[in-house]
C-alpha positions as CSV (number, residue, x, y, z in Angstrom):
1,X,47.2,48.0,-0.9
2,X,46.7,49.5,2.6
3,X,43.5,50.8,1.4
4,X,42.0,47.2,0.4
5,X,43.1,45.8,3.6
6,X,41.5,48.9,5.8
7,X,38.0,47.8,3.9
8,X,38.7,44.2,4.7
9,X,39.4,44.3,8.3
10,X,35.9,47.1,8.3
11,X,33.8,44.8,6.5
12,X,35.3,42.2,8.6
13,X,34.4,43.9,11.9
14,X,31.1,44.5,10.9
15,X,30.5,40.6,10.1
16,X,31.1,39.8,13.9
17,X,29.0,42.6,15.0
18,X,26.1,41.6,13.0
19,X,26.6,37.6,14.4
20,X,26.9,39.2,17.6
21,X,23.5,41.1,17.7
22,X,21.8,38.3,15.5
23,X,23.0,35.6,18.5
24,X,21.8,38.1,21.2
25,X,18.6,38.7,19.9
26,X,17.9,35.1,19.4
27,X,16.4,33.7,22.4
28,X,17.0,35.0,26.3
29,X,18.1,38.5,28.0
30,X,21.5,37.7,29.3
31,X,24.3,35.6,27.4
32,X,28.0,34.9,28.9
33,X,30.6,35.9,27.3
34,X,31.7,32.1,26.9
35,X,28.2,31.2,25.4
36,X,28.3,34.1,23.3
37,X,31.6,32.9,21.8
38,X,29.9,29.2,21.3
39,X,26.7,30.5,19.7
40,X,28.9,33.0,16.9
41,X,32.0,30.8,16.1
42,X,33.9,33.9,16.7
43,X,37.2,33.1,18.6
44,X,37.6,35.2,22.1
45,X,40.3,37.2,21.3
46,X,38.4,38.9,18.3
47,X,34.7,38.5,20.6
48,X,36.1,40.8,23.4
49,X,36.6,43.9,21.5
50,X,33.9,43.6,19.6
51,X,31.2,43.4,22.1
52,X,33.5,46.8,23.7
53,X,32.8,48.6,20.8
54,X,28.8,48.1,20.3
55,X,28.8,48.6,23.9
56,X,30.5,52.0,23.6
57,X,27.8,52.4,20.7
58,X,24.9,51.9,22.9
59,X,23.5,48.5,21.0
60,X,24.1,46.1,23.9
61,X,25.0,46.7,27.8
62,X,26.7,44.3,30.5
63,X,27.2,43.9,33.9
64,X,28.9,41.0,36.0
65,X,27.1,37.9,37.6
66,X,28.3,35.4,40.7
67,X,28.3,31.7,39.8
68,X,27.8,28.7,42.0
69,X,31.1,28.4,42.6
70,X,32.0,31.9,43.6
71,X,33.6,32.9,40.4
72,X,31.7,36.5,38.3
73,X,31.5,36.0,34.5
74,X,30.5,39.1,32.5
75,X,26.9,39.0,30.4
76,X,25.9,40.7,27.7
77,X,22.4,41.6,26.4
78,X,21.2,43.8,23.8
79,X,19.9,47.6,25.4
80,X,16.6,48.1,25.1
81,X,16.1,50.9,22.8
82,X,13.5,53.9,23.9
């Protein structure tokens, strides 16, 4: 049982990440967090690690940017590979 459910929540993670990628690939360099989150259907709370963990892997980088009204929002783009 525990094994089924370890391949379910992998194959499961790896569904986001590819959605992730596929969104960040489509269209320009930098994508908000909250766009992101609009563009992949995937709800925030599951979004957050995800894009931590191909960010540990190298696939996409991020840095923070000021808004009109003062507030920083994080972006995300895919790293340009060498």
């Amino acid at each position: 049982m525990i094994g089924w459910l370890t391949r379910r929540t992998e194959q499961a993670t790896r569904a986001r990440a590819g959605r992730i990628l596929a969104a960040l690939e489509d269209g320009a360099a930098h994508y908000i967090a909250g766009d992101l989150d609009q563009r992949t259907g995937i709800n925030a709370a599951l979004m957050y690690p995800a894009l931590a963990r191909l960010e540990n892997s190298g696939l996409i980088e991020s840095g923070w940017a000021d808004t009109h009204n003062g507030r920083r929002r994080r972006w995300y783009r895919l790293k340009e590979q060498p």
